[in-house]
N, C-alpha and C positions, 0 to 999 in steps of 0.2 A: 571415694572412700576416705574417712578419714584416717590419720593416722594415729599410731598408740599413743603419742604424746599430744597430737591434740585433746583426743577422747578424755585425758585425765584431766587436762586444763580444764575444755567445757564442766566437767566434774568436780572441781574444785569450784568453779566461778556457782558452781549450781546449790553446793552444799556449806559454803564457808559466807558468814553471817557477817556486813560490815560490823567496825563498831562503832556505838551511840554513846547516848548518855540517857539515864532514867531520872527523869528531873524532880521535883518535890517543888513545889513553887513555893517560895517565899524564903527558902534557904539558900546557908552563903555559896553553895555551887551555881544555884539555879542565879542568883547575884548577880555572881563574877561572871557566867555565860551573858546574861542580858546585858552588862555594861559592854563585854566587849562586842557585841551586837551591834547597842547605840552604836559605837564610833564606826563602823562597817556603813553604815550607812552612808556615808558620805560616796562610798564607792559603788554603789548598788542604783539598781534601774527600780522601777514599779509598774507592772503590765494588768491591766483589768481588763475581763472579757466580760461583753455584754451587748451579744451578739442576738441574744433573743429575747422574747417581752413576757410580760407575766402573766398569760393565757391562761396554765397551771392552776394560779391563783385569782383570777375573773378579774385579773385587772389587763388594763387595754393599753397602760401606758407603761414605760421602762423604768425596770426592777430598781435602778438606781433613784427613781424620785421619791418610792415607798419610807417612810417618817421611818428612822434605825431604831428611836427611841421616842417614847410617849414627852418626855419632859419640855425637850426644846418643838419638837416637832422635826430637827434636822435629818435631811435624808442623806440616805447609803454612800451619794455621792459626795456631798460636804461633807462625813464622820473621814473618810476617807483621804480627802485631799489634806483636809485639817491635820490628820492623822500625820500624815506623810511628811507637814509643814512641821509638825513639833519635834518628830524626830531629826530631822533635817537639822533644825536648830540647835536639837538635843547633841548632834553627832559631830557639828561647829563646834559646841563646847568642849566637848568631850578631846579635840584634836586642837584646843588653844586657838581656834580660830582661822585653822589653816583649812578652808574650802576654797577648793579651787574651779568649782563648777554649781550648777543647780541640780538636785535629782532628778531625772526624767521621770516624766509619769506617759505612759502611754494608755490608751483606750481602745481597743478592738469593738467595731461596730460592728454592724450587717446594715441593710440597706432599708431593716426596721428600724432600726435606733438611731442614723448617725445623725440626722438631722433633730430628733429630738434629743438626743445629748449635748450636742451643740447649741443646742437653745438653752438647754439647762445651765451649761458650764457661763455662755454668754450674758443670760439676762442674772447671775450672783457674780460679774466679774469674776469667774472661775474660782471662787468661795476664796480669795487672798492667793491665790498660787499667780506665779506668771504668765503670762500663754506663748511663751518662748520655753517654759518648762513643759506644756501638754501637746502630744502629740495623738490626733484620730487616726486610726487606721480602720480598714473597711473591708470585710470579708466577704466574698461570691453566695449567690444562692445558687443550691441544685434541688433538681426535683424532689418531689417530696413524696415517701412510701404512704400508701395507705394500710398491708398489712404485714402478715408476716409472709407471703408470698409474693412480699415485690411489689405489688399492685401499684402506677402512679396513684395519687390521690390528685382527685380533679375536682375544680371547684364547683359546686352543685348552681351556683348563679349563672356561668359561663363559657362552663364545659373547657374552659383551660387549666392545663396543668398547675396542680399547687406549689410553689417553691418556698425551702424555708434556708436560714442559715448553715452551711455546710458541717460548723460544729467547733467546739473549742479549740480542738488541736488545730485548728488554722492557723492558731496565732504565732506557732513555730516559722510556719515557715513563709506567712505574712512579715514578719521581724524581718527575717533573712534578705526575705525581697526588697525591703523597704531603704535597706543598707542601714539600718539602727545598731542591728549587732554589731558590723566591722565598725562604724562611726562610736559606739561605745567601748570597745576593744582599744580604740584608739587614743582615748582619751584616759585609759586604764579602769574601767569601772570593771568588775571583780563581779559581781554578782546579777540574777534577773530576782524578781521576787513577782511571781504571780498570784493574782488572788481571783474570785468570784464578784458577782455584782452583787449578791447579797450573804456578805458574812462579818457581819460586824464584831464580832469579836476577835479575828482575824489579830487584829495590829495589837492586840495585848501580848499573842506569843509570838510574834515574829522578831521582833531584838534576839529573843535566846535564843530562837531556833536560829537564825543568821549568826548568834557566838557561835555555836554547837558545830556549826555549818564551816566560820573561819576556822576555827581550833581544831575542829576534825581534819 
């Protein structure tokens, strides 16, 4: 049973709103958050999940090699990494040059993708990043539902069971095991920053939200 002082706590933590910021882009709040963002980065991780393929979409190959944008043709994966490299830069400056490390970029695969990421990162020399900055990690399959009663789904070729990737939230406690987190703790990085395999406009709001995030 709990007790009366518990009971208010839970009731507090259930009813009391943190606080934010309500941004307006391109004004001197929303500004001053992005800048101090930029420099944050120096101390911040980059974790991409891309554990499943683009079936959804009738494509047979992984979601990161689909073109982000018509002009260059570059995919999800290169906007990304680029992404990662200018801030990095951006966050060098921003701190007079005092970097002390390279930002990690991690990748969460499945045992659909890892080999064809690996190919992708390998044959653009990892689009300008270092491969001492990119680490693959590689997530379990488990069986796969067929409905909403459970049902395994089994493969109509085979008659063995379908397995697919276990699911995003793996990549919690993949990190954990992998020892990335204590080895980042270590080195004092402050922040993780996750993202999806296809959200390219992503890296436009992530400086402020990372201000909003230190200053909060």
């Amino acid at each position: 049973m709990l007790s009366s002082y518990r009971l208010l706590f839970l009731i507090q933590a259930i009813l009391v709103v943190p606080s934010g910021e309500v941004l307006t882009f391109g004004d001197d709040n929303y500004i001053k958050y992005e800048e101090t963002g930029v420099k944050q980065i120096k101390n911040a991780a980059f974790v991409l999940v891309v554990g499943g393929l683009g079936e959804r979409l009738g494509y047979n190959g992984i979601k990161v090699t689909l073109p982000m944008e018509t002009t260059t043709g570059a995919c999800f994966l290169q906007h990304y990494i680029e992404s990662i490299l200018s801030l990095s830069e951006a966050s060098c400056w921003k701190a007079q040059g005092e970097c002390r490390r390279e930002v990690p970029f991690v990748i969460m695969t499945s045992d659909d993708t890892y080999a064809k990421t690996l190919q992708l990162l390998e044959s653009n020399s990892y689009f300008g990043m270092k491969i001492t900055q990119v680490k693959l990690l590689k997530q379990e399959k488990v069986a796969c539902l067929a409905d909403n009663d459970a049902s395994l789904a089994v493969d109509p070729h085979n008659k063995y069971i379908q397995t697919k990737p276990h699911g995003h939230g793996d990549v919690h406690s993949i990190l954990y095991s992998s020892g990335l987190l204590q080895e980042w703790k270590d080195v004092g990085l402050r922040c993780v920053m996750f993202f999806q395999d296809t959200n390219g406009l992503l890296f436009k709001a992530i400086p402020v939200a990372l201000g909003v995030s230190a200053t909060k």
